[in-house]
ZABAKE-83882 format. One record per residue (C-alpha): residue number from 1; residue in three letters; x, y, z. Coordinates in pm, whole numbers. Layout:
N
SITE   num   residu       px       py       pz
SITE   NUM      ALA        X        Y        Z
...
//
This chain:
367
SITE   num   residu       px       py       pz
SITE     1      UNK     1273    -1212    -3043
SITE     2      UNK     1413    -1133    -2687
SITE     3      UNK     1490     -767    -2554
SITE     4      UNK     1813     -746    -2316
SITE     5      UNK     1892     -481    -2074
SITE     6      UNK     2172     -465    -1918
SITE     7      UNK     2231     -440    -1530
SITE     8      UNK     2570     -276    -1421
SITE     9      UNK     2697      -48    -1128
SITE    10      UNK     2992       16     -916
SITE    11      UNK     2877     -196     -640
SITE    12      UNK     2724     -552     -774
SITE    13      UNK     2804     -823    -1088
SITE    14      UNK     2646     -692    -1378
SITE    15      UNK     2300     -885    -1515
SITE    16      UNK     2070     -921    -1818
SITE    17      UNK     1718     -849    -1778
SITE    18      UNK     1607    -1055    -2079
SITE    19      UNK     1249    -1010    -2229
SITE    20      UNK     1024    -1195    -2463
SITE    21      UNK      794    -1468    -2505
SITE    22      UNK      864    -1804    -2451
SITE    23      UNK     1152    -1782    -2264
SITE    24      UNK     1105    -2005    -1931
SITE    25      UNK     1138    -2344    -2192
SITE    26      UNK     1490    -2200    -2260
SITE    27      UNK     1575    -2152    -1881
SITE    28      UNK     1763    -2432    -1838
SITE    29      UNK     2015    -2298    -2131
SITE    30      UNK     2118    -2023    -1934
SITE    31      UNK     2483    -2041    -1808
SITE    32      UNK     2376    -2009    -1416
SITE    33      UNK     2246    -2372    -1473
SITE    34      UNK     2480    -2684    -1484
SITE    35      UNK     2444    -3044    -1442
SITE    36      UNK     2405    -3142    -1063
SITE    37      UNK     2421    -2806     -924
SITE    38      UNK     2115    -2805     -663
SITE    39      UNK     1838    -2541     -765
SITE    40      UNK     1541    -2470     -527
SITE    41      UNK     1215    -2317     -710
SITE    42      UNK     1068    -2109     -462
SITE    43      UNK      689    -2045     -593
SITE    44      UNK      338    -1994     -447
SITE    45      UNK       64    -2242     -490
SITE    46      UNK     -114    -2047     -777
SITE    47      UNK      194    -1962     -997
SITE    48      UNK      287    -2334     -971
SITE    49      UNK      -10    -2449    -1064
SITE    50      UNK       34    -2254    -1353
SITE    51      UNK      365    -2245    -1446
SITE    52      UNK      547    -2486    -1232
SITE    53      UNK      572    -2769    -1437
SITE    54      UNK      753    -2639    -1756
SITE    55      UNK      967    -2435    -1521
SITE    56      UNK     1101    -2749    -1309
SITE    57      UNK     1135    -2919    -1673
SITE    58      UNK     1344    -2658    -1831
SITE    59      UNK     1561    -2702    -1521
SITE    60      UNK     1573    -3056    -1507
SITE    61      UNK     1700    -3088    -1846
SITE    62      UNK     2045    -2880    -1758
SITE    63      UNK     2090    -3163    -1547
SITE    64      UNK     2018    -2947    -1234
SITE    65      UNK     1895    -3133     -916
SITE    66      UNK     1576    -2912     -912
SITE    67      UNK     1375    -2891     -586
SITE    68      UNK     1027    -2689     -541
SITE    69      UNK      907    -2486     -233
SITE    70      UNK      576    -2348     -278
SITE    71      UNK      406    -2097       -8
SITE    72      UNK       62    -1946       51
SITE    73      UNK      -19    -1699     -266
SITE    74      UNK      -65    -1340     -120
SITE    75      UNK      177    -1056      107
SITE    76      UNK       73    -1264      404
SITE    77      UNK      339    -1452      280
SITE    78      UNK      624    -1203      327
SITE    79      UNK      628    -1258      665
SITE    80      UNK      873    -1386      928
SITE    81      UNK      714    -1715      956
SITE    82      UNK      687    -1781      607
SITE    83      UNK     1067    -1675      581
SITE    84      UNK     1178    -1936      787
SITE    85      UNK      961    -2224      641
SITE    86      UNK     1113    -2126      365
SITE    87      UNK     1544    -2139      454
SITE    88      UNK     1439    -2435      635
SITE    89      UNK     1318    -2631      343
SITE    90      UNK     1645    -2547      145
SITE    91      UNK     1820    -2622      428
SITE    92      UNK     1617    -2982      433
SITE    93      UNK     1653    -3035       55
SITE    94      UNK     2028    -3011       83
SITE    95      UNK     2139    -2688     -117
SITE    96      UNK     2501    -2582       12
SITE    97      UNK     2647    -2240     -102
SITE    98      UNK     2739    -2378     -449
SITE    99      UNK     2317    -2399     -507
SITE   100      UNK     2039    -2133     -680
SITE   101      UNK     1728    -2018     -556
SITE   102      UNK     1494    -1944     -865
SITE   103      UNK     1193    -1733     -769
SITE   104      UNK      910    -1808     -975
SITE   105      UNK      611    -1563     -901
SITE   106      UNK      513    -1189     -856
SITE   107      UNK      685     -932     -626
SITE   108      UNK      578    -1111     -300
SITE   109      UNK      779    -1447     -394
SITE   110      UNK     1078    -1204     -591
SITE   111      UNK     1124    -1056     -233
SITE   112      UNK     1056    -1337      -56
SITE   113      UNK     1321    -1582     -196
SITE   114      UNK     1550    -1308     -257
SITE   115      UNK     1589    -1295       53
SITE   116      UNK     1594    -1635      156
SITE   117      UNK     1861    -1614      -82
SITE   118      UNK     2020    -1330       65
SITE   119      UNK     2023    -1486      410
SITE   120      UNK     2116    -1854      316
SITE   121      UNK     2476    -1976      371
SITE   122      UNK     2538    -1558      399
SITE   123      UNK     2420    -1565       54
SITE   124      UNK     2360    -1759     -288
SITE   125      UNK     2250    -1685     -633
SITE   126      UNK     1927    -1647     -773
SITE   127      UNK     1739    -1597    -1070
SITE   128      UNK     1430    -1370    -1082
SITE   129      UNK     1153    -1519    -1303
SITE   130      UNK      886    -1254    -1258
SITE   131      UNK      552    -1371    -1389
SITE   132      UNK      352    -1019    -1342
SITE   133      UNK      340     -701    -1505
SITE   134      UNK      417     -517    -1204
SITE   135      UNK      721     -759    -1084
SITE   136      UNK      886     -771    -1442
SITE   137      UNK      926     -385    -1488
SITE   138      UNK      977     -348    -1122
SITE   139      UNK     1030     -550     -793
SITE   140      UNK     1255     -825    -1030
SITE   141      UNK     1492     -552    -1129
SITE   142      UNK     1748     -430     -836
SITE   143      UNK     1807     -633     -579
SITE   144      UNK     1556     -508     -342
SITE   145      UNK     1452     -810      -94
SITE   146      UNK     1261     -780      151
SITE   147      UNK      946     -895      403
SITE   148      UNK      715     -719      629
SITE   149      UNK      643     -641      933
SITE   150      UNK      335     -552     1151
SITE   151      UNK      422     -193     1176
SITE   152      UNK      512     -169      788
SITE   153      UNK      561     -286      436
SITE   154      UNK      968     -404      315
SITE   155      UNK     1071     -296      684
SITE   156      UNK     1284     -586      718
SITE   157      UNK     1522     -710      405
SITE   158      UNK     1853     -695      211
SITE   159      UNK     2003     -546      -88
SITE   160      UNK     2084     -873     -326
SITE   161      UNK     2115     -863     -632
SITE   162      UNK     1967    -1200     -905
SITE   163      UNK     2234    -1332    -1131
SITE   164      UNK     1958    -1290    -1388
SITE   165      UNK     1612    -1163    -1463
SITE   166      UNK     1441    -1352    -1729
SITE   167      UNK     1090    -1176    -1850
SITE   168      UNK      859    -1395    -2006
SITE   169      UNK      586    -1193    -2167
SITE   170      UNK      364    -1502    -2240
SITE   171      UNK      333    -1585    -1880
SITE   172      UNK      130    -1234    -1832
SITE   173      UNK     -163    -1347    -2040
SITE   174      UNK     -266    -1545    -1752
SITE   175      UNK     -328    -1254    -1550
SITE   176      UNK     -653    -1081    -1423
SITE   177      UNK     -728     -770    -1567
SITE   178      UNK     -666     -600    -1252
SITE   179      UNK     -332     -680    -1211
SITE   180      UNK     -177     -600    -1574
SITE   181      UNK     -306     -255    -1478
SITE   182      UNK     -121     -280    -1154
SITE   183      UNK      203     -300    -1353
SITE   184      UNK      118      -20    -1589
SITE   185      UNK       70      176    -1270
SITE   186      UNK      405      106    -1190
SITE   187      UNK      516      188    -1587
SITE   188      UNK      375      520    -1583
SITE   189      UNK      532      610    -1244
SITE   190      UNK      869      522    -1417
SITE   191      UNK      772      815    -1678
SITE   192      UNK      634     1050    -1424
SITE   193      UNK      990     1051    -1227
SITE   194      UNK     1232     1046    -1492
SITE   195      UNK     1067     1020    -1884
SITE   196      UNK      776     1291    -1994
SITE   197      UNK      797     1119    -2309
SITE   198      UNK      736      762    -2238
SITE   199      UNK      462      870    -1997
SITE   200      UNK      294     1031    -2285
SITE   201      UNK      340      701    -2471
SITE   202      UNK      175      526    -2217
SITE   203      UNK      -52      763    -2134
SITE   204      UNK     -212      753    -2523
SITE   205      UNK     -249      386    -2457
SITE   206      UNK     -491      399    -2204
SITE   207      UNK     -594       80    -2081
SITE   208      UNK     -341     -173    -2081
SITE   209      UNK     -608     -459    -2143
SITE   210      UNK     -589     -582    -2460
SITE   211      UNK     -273     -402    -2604
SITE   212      UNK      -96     -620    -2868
SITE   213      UNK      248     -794    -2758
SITE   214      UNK      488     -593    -2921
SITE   215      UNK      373     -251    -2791
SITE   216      UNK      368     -398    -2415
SITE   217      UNK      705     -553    -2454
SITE   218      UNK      861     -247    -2583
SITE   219      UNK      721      -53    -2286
SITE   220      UNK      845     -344    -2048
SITE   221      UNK     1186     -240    -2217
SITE   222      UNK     1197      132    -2158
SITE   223      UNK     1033       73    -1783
SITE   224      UNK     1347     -130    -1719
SITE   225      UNK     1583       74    -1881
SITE   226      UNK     1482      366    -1704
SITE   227      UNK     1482      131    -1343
SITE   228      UNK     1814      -36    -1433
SITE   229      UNK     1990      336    -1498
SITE   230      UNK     1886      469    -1133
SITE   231      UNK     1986      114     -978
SITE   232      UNK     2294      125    -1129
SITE   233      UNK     2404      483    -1027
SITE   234      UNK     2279      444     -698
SITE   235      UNK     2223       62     -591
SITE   236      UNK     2156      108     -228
SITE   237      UNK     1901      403     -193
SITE   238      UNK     2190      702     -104
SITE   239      UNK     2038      918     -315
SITE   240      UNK     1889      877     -734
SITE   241      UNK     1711      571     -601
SITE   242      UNK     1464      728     -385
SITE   243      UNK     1311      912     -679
SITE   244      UNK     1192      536     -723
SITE   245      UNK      953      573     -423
SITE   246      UNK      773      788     -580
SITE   247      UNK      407      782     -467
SITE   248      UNK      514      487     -219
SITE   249      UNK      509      667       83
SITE   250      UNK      144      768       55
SITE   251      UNK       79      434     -118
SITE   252      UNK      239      218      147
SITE   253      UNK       38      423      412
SITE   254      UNK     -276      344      283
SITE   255      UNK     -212      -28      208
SITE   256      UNK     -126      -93      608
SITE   257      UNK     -446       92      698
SITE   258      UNK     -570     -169      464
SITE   259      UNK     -422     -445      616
SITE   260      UNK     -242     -511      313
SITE   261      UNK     -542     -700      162
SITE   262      UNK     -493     -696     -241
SITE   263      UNK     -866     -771     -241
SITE   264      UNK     -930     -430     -126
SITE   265      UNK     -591     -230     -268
SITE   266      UNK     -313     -401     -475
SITE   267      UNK       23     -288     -467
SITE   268      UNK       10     -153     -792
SITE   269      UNK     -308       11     -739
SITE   270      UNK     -117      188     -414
SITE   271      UNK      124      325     -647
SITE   272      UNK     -145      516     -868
SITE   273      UNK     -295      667     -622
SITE   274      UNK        0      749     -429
SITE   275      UNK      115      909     -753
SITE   276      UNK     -178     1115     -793
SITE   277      UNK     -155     1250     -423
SITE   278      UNK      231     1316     -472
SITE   279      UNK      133     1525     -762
SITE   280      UNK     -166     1660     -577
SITE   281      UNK       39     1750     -329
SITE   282      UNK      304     1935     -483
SITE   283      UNK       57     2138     -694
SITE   284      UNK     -106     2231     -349
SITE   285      UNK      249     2357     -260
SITE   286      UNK      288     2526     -528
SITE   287      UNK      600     2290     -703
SITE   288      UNK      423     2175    -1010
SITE   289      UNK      122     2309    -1172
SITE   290      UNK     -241     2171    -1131
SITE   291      UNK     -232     2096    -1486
SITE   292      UNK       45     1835    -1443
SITE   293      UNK     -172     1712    -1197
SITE   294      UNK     -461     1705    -1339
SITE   295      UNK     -284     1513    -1624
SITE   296      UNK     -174     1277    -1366
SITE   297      UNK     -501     1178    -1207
SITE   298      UNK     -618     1163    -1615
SITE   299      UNK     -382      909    -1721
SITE   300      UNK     -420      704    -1434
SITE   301      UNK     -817      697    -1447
SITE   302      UNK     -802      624    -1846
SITE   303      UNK     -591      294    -1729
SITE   304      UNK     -819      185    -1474
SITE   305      UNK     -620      275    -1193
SITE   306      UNK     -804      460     -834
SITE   307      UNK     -723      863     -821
SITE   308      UNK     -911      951     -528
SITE   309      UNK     -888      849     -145
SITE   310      UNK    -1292      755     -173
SITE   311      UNK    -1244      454     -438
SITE   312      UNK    -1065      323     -202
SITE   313      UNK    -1223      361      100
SITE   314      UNK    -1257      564      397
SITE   315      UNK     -933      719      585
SITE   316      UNK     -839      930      904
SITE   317      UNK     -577     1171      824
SITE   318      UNK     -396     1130     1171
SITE   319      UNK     -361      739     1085
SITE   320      UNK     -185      780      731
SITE   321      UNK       61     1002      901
SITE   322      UNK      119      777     1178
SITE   323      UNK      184      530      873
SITE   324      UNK      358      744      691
SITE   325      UNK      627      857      998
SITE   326      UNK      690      453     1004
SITE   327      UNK      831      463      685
SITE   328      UNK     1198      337      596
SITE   329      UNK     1212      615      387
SITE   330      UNK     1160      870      717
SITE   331      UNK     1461     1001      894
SITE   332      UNK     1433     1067     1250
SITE   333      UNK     1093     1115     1293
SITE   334      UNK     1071     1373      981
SITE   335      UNK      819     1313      669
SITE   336      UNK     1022     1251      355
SITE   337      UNK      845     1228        0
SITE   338      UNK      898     1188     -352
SITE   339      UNK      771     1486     -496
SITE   340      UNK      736     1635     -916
SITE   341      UNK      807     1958    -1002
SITE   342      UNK      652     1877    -1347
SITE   343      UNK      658     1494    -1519
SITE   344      UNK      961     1396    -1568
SITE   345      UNK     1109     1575    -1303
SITE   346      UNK     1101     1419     -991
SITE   347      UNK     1298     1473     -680
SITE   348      UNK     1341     1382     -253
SITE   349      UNK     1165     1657      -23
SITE   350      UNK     1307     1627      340
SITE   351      UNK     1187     1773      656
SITE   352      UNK      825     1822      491
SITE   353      UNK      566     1955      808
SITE   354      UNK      328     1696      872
SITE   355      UNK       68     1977      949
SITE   356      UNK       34     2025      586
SITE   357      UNK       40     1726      466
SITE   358      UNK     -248     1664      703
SITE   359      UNK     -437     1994      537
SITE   360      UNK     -410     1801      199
SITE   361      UNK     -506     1462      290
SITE   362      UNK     -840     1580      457
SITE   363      UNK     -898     1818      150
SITE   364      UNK     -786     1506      -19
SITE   365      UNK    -1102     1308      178
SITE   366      UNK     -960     1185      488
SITE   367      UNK    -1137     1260      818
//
């Protein structure tokens, strides 16, 4: 039985977010599709491979002139290059502004052909068809699109919003261990800025692996129900949506001193540890207790999830501020972070001093 969550603010068409298994055979049903409109599948080579087929024949049978465009798998593929291959082979397959863009893979393709989409013809619709953890509760839901950039991570994109966000929960058994608990990452950072209680929920759960369908689509539900009420009071990052970066700033930071390599650091795996340093840090200045902390770095560790700079790998202080003062979330130069003054309660700290944030990160293990 599907889950639905609405999608509504002042500033966009509403959507559903619709969750549940088996729901890419039933694509084609949904009102965005119609007989000869022109739809362009934008995948990468390993999501295609694995769910390509039944997703180009759920769209054929609307009656949809269905096209695919499949890229490299990885972020090397949110790039400018990759961009452009990308509007040029809609552009070559014929879609006109009347046409829809389906993205078909984890956040790199969601922000990838969302902005193709975003770009083409000044912009078209497009369905989000997230097929990881991590992408369903997050990167599918909001309109965020976005590539990157030598000098950063989502430097370069667009606010767009999908049409639709359609959740299939029995495309994430075919996903490593490793990156379910990416997405949980991302779940229990939704509790930690806004919900004690569905943190705690999560947190009792420890490991993601292996938990039984209906308690991981239920928590797929609240983790977009808590995204979809910030997006919707505050679509383009003015001010509730920032609490949404929490733990991004420090987790962005170290995945461009990583080169962005998800063999060394996924995304998700950024976000837990940039969590745990957020909450590290505001216990160091005295905002939150060391117990909420502690709890922090607890729940992340029982899920499988890095809490310290060193299971990582090695770091110089001066570079992850360098990183972190490239940030689209700094203003003029000036460090600003999502910090907790207990979980739950999240909120935007401006003008913070570098100088101490340098104190914690080499207490924290940087050099």
């Amino acid at each position: 039985m599907s889950r639905i969550v609405a999608v509504s603010g002042a500033g966009f068409r509403p959507y559903e977010v619709v969750i549940g298994p088996n729901l890419i055979e039933a694509i084609g049903q949904w009102p965005e599709l119609r007989p000869g409109r022109a739809v362009a599948v934008v995948s990468d080579q390993t999501v295609f491979g694995l769910h390509g087929e039944r997703v180009m024949a759920a769209l054929e049978a609307s009656g949809a002139r269905v096209h695919a465009v499949q890229v490299p798998p990885g972020e090397a593929s949110k790039s400018f290059g990759t961009l452009e291959q990308v509007l040029d082979a809609l552009l070559g397959h014929g879609l006109d502004r009347s046409s829809l863009v389906v993205a078909l893979g984890g956040g790199v393709i969601g922000d990838l052909a969302g902005l193709a989409a975003a770009l083409f013809m000044r912009g078209i619709d497009f369905i989000q068809v997230p097929t990881t953890l991590l992408a369903q509760v997050d990167s599918s839901v909001g309109g965020k699109t976005a590539i990157d950039t030598a000098r950063g991570k989502n430097l370069v994109g667009a606010f767009h919003q999908p049409r639709r966000v359609v959740a299939d929960t029995g495309v994430l058994r075919t996903l490593p261990d490793r990156q379910l608990r990416s997405g949980w990452a991302e779940m229990l950072k939704h509790g930690l800025l806004a919900d004690a209680a569905y943190f705690d929920a999560l947190a009792a759960v420890g490991d993601p692996v292996g938990v039984d369908d209906t308690t991981l689509a239920g928590a797929i539900e609240q983790s977009v129900r808590i995204k979809a009420a910030v997006v919707g009071a505050d679509e383009r990052e003015a001010g509730q949506r920032a609490l949404l970066n929490l733990g991004h700033t420090f987790g962005h930071a170290l995945e461009a001193e990583l080169g962005f390599d998800e063999s060394l650091l996924t995304h998700g795996e950024a976000v837990a540890l940039g969590c745990v340093l957020a909450f590290g840090y505001s216990a160091r200045e005295g905002l939150c207790s060391q117990d909420e902390a502690d709890r922090v770095a607890t729940a992340m560790q029982a899920a499988g999830l890095p809490t310290r700079l060193s299971d990582v790998g090695a770091f110089k202080a001066d570079a992850l501020l360098d990183r972190m003062a490239e940030d689209k979330k700094a203003e003029g130069g000036r460090l600003t972070l999502v910090l907790d003054r207990r979980i739950g309660e999240a909120f935007v700290a401006r003008d913070v001093e570098a100088a101490r944030v340098r104190a914690f990160l080499k207490a924290a293990g940087a050099t």
